[in-house]
C-alpha positions in Angstrom: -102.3 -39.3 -193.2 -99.4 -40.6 -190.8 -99.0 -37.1 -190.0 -102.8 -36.5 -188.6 -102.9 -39.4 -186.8 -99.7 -38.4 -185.0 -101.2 -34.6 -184.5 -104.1 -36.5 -183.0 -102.4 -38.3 -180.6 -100.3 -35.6 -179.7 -103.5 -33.6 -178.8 -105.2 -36.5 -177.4 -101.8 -36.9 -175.0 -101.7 -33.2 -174.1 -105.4 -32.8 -173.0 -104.9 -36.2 -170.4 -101.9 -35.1 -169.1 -102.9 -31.2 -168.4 -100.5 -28.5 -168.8 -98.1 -29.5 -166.0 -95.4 -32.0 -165.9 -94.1 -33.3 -162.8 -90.8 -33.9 -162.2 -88.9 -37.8 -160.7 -90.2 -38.7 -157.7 -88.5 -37.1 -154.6 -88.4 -38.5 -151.4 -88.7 -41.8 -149.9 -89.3 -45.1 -152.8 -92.2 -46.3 -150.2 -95.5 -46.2 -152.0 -97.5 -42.7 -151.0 -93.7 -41.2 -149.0 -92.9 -39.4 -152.0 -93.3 -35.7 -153.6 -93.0 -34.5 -157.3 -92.8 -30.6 -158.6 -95.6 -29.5 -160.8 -94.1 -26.7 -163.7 -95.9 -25.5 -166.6 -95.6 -28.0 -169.4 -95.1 -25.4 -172.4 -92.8 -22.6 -172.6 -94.0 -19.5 -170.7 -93.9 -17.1 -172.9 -93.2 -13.7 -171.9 -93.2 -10.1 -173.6 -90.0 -7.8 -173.1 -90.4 -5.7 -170.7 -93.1 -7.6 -168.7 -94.0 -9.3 -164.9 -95.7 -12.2 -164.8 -96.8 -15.1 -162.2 -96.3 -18.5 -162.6 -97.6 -21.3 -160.5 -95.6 -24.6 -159.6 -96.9 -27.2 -157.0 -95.6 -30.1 -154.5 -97.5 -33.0 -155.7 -97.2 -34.7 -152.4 -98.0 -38.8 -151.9 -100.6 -39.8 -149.9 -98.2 -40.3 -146.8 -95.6 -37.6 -147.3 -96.0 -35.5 -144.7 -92.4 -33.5 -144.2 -91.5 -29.6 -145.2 -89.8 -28.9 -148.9 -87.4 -26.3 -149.5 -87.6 -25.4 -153.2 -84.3 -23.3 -154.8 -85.5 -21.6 -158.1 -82.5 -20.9 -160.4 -82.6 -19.2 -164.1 -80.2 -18.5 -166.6 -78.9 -15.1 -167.4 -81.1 -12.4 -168.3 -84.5 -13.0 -166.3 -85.4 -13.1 -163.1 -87.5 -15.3 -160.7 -88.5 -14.8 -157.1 -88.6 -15.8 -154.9 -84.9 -18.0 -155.3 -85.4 -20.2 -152.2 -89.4 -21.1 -150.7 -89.9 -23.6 -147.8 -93.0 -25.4 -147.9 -94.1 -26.4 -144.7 -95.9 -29.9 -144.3 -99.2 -27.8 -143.5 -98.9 -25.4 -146.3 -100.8 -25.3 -149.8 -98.8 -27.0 -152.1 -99.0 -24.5 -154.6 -96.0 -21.7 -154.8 -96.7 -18.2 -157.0 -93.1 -17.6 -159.1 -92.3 -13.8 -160.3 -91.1 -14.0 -163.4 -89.5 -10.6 -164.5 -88.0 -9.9 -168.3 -86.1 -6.3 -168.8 -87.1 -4.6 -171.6 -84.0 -5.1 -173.4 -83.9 -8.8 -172.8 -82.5 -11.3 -175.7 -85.3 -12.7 -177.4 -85.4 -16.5 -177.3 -86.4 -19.5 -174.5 -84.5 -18.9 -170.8 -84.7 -22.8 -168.7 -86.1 -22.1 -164.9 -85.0 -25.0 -162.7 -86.4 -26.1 -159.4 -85.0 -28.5 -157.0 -87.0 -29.7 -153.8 -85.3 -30.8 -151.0 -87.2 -32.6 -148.3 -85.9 -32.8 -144.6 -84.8 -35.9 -144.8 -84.9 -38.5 -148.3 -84.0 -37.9 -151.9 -83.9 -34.3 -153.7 -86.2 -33.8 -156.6 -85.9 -31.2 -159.4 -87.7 -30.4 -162.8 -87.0 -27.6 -165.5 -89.5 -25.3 -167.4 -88.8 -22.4 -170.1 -89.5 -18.9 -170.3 -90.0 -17.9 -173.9 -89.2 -13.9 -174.1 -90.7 -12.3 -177.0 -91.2 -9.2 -178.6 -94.3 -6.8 -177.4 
């Protein structure tokens, strides 16, 4: 019984927080002068041998108005472009990621990080996984 009640908050938790996570709070500490990275909350998962696009967002404060230079890193064995992205303060918030696997990629989850760096305040960053499977 302990076990469905957890399963059902777990669900319950999942559907009010979407399938994004945000990152810690970049920026100023003022109320509204902050940012925060939006990544996929599960694992990406990925056939060998495949391209696919991912979405991650700027989840700006009401009153944070400045550019945001993201640098995309991965771990050996996939690749993301682009590496580096400035978003400018009149830009969508919203960055497409190109997520390529080889075909003879190791099976098993590959961690894509993303730091934002504002013009001037603190740097944010946030971490999702790639999954690679088999076709």
């Amino acid at each position: 019984m302990k076990k469905v009640i957890m399963i059902v908050v777990i669900l319950v938790l999942v559907t009010v927080l979407g399938c994004y996570s945000s990152s810690e709070k970049g920026g100023s500490v003022i109320k509204g002068e902050g940012f925060k990275i939006a990544v996929p909350t599960f694992d990406v998962e990925i056939k060998q041998g495949e391209i696919q696009s991912v979405t991650i967002s700027l989840e700006r404060g009401e009153s944070f108005k400045q550019d945001v230079k993201f640098i995309i890193k991965t771990t050996k064995g996939i690749t993301v472009e682009p590496t580096d992205v400035m978003v400018k303060a009149s830009d969508t918030p919203d960055v497409q990621l190109r997520i390529t696997v080889p075909k003879d990629a190791a099976l098993g989850v590959y961690s894509v990080s993303v730091i934002g760096t504002p013009k001037t305040g603190e740097p944010t960053s946030t971490v999702f996984n790639v999954n690679v499977v088999v076709p």
